[in-house]
N, CA, C and O atoms as CSV, one atom per row, in Angstrom:
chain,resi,resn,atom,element,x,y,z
A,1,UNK,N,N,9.921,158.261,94.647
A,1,UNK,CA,C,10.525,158.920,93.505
A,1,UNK,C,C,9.564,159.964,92.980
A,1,UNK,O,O,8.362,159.708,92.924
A,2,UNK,N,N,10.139,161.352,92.518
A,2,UNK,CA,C,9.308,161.928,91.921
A,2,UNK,C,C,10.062,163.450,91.356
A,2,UNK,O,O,10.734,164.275,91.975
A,3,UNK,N,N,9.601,163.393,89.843
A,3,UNK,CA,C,10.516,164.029,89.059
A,3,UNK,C,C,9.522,164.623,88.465
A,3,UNK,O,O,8.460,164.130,88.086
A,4,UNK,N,N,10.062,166.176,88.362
A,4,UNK,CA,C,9.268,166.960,87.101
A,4,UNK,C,C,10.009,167.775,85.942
A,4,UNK,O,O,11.185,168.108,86.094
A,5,UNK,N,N,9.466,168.016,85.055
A,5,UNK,CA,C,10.158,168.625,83.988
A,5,UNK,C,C,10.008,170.239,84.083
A,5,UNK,O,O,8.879,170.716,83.971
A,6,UNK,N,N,10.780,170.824,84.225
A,6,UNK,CA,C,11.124,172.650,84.184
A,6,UNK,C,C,11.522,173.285,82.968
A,6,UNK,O,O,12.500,173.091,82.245
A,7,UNK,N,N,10.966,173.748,82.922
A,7,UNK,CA,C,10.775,174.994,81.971
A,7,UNK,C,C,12.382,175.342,81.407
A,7,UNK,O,O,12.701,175.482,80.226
A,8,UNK,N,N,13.055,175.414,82.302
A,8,UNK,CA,C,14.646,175.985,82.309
A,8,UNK,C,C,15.414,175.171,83.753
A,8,UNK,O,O,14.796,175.049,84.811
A,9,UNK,N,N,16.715,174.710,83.575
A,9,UNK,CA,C,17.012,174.363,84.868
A,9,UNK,C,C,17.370,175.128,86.015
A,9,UNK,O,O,18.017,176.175,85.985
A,10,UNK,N,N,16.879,174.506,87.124
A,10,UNK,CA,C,17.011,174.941,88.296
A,10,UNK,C,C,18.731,175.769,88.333
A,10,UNK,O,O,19.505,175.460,87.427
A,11,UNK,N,N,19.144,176.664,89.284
A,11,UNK,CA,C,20.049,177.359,89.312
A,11,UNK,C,C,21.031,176.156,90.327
A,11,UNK,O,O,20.629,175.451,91.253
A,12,UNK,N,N,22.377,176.262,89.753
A,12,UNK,CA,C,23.252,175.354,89.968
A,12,UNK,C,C,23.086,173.508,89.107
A,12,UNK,O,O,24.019,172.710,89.013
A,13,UNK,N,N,21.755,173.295,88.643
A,13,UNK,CA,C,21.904,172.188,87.588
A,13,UNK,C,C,21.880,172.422,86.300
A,13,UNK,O,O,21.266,173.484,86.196
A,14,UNK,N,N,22.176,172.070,85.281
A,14,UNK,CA,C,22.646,172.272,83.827
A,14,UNK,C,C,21.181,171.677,82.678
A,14,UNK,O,O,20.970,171.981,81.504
A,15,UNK,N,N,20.272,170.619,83.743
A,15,UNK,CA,C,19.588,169.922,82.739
A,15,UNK,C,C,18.168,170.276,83.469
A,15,UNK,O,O,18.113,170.536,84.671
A,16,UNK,N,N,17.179,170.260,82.728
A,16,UNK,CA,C,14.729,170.569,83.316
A,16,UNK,C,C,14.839,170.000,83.985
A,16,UNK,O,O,13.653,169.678,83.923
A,17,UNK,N,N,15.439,169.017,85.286
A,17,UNK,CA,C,14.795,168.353,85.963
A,17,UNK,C,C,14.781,168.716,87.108
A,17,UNK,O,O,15.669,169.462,87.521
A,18,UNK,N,N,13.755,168.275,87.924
A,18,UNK,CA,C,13.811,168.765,89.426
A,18,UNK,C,C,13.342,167.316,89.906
A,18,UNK,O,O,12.264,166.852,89.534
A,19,UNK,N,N,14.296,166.561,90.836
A,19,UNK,CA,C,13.831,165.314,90.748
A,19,UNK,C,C,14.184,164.845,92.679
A,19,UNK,O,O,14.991,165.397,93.427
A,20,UNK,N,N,13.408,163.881,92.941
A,20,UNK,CA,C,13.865,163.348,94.394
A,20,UNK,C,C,13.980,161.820,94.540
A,20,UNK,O,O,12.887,161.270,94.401
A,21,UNK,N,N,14.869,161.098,94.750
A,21,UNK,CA,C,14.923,159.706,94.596
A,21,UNK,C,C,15.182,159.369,96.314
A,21,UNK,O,O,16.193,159.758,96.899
A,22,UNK,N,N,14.008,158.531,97.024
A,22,UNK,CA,C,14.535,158.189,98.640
A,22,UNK,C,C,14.449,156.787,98.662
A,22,UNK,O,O,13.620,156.229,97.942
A,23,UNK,N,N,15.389,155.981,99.582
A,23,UNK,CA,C,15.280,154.809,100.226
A,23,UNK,C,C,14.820,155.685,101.884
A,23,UNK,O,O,15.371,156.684,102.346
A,24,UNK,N,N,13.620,154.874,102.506
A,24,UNK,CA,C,13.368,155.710,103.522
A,24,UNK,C,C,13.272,154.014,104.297
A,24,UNK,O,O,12.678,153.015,103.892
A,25,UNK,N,N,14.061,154.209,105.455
A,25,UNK,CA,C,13.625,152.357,106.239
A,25,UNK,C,C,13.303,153.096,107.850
A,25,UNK,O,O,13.884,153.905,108.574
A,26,UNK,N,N,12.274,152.448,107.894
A,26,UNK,CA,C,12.037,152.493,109.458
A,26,UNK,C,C,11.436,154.216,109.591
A,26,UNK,O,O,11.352,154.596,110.759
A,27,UNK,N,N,11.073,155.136,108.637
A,27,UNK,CA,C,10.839,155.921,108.872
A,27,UNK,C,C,11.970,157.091,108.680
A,27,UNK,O,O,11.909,158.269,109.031
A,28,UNK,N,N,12.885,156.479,108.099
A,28,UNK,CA,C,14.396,157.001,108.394
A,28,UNK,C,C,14.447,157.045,107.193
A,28,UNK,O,O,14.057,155.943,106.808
A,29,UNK,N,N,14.788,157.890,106.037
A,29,UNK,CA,C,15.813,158.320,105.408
A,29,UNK,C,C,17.069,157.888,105.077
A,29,UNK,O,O,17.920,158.629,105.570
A,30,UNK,N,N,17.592,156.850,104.344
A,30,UNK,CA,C,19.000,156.524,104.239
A,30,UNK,C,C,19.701,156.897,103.344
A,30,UNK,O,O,20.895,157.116,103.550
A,31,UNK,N,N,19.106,157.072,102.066
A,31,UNK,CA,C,19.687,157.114,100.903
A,31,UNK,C,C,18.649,158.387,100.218
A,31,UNK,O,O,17.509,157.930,100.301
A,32,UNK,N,N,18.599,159.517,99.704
A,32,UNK,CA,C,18.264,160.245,98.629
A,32,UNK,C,C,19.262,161.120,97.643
A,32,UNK,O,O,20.286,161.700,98.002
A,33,UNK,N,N,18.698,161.067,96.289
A,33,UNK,CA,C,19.151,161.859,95.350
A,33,UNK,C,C,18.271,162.720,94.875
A,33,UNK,O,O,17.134,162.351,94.580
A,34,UNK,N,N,18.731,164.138,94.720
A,34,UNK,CA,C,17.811,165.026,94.917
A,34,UNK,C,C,18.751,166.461,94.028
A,34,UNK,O,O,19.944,166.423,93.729
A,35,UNK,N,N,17.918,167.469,93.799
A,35,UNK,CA,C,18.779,169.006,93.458
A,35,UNK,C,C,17.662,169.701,93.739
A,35,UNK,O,O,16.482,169.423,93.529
A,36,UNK,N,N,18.102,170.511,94.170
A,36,UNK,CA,C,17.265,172.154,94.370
A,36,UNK,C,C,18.146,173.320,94.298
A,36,UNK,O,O,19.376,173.292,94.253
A,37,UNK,N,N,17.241,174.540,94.291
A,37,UNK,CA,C,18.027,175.721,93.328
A,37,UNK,C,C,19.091,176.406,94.302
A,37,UNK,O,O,18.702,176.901,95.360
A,38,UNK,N,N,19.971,176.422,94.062
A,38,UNK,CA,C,21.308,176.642,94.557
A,38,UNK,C,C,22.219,176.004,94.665
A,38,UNK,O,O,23.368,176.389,94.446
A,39,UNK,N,N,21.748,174.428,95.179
A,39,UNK,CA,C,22.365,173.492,95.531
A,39,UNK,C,C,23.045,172.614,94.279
A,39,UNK,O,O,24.157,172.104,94.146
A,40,UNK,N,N,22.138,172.662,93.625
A,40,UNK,CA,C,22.452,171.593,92.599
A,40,UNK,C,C,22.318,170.294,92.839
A,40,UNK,O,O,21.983,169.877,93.947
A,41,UNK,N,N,22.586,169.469,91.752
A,41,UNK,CA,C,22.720,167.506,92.066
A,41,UNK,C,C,23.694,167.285,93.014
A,41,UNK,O,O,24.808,167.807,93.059
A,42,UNK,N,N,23.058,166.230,94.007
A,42,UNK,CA,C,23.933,165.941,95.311
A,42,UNK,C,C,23.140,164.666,95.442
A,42,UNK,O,O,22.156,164.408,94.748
A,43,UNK,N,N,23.733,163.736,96.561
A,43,UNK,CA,C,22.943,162.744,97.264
A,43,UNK,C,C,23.568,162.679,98.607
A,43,UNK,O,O,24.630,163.200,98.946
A,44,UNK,N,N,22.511,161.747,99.542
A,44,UNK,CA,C,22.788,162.105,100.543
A,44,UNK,C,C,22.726,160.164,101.097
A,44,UNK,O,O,21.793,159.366,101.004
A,45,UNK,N,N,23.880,160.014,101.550
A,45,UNK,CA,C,24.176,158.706,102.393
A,45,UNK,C,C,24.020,158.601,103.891
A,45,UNK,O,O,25.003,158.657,104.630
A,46,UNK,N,N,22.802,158.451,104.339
A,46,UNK,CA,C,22.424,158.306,105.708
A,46,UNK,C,C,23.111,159.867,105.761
A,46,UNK,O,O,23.077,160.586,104.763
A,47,UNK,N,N,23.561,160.184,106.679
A,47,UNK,CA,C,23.886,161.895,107.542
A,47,UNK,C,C,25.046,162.488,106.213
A,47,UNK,O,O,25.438,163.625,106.476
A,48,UNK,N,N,25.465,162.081,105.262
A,48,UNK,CA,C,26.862,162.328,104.647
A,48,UNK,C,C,26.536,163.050,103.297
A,48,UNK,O,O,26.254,162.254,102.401
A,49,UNK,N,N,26.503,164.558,102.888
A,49,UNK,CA,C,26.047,164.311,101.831
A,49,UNK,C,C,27.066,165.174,100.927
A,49,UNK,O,O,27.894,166.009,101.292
A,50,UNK,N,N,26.698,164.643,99.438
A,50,UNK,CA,C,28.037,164.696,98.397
A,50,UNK,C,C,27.293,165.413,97.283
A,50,UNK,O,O,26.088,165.641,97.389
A,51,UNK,N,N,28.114,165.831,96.040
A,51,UNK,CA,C,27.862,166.587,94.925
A,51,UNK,C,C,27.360,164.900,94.146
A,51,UNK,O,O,27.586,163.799,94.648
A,52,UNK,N,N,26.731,165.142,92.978
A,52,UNK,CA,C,26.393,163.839,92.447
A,52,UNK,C,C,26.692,164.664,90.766
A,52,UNK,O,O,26.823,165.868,90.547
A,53,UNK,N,N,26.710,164.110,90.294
A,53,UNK,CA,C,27.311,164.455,88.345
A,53,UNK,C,C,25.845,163.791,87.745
A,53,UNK,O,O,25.553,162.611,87.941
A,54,UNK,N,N,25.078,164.629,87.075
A,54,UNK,CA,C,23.787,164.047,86.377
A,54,UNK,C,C,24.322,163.522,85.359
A,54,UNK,O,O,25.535,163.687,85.488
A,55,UNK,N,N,24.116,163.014,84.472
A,55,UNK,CA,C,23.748,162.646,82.939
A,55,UNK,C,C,23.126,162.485,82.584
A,55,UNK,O,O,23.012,162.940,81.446
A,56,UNK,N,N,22.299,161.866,83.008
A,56,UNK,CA,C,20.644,161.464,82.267
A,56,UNK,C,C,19.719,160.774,83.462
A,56,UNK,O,O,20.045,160.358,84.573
A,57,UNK,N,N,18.432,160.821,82.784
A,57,UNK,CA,C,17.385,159.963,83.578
A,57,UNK,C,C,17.554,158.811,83.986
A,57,UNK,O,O,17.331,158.505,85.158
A,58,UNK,N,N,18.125,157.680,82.779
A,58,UNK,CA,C,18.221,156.666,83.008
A,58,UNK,C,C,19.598,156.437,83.975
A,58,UNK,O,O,19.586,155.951,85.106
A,59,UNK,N,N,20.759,156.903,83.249
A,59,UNK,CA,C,21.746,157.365,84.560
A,59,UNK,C,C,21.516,157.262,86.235
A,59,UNK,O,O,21.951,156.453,87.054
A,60,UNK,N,N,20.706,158.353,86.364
A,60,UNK,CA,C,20.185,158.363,87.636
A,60,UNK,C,C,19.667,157.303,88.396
A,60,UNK,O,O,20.172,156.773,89.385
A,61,UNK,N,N,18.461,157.012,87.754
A,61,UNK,CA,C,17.628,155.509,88.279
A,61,UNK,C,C,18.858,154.796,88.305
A,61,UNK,O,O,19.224,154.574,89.459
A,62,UNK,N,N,19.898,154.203,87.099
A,62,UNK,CA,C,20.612,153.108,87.536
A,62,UNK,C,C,21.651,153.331,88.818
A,62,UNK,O,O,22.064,152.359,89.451
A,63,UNK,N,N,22.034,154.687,89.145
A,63,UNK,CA,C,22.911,155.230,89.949
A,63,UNK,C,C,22.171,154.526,91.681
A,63,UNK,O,O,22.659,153.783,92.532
A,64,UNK,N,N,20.510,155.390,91.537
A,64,UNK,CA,C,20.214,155.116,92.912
A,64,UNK,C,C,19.742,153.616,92.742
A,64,UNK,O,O,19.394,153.398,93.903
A,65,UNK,N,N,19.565,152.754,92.240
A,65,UNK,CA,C,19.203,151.912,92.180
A,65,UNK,C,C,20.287,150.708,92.500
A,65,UNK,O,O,19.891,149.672,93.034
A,66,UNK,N,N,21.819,150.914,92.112
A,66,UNK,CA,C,23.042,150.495,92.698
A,66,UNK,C,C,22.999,150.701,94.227
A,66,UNK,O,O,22.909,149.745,94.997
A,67,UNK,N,N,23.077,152.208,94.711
A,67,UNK,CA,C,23.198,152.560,95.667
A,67,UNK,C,C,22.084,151.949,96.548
A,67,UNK,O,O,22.250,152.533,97.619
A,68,UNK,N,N,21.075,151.128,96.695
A,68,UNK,CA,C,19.700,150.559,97.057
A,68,UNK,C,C,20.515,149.174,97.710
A,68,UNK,O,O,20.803,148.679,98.799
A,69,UNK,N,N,20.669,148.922,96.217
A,69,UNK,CA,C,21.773,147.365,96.195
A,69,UNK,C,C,22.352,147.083,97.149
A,69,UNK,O,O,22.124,146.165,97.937
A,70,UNK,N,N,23.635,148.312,97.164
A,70,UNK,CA,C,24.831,148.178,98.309
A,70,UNK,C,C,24.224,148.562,99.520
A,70,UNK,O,O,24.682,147.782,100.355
A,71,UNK,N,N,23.308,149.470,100.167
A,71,UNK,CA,C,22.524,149.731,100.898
A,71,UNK,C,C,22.392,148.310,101.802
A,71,UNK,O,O,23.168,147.992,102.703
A,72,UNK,N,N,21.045,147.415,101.275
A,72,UNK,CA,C,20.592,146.551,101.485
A,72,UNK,C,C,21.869,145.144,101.790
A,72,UNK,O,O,21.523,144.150,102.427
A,73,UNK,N,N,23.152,145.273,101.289
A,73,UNK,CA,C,23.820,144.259,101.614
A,73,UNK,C,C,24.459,144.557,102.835
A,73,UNK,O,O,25.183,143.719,103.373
């Protein structure tokens, strides 16, 4: 995990953050939530990846932290 605070938001997100959330197994990548400038908030499910809706910090953590959950079952 690793999040920083911006000055102004990145182009295509609405809120300072520039943030990266990974489940990485085996060297592999399964699960990240992430935005960068153009792109905006998205996550990415093993090869599949989708728009994601921010709301908040805590939001987030509980979001990827579900997604960890179902992951692992």
């Amino acid at each position: 995990m690793v999040v920083w605070r911006l000055p102004e938001p990145l182009p295509g997100s609405l809120h300072g953050l520039k943030y990266r959330l990974a489940l990485v197994v085996n060297g592999a990548c399964v699960l990240r939530y992430d935005n960068e400038a153009g792109k905006g908030d998205h996550r990415h499910h093993e090869d599949e990846e989708m728009p994601y809706h921010f709301v908040s910090p805590q939001a987030l953590l509980n979001d990827f932290w579900n997604d960890v959950e179902n992951w692992r079952r």
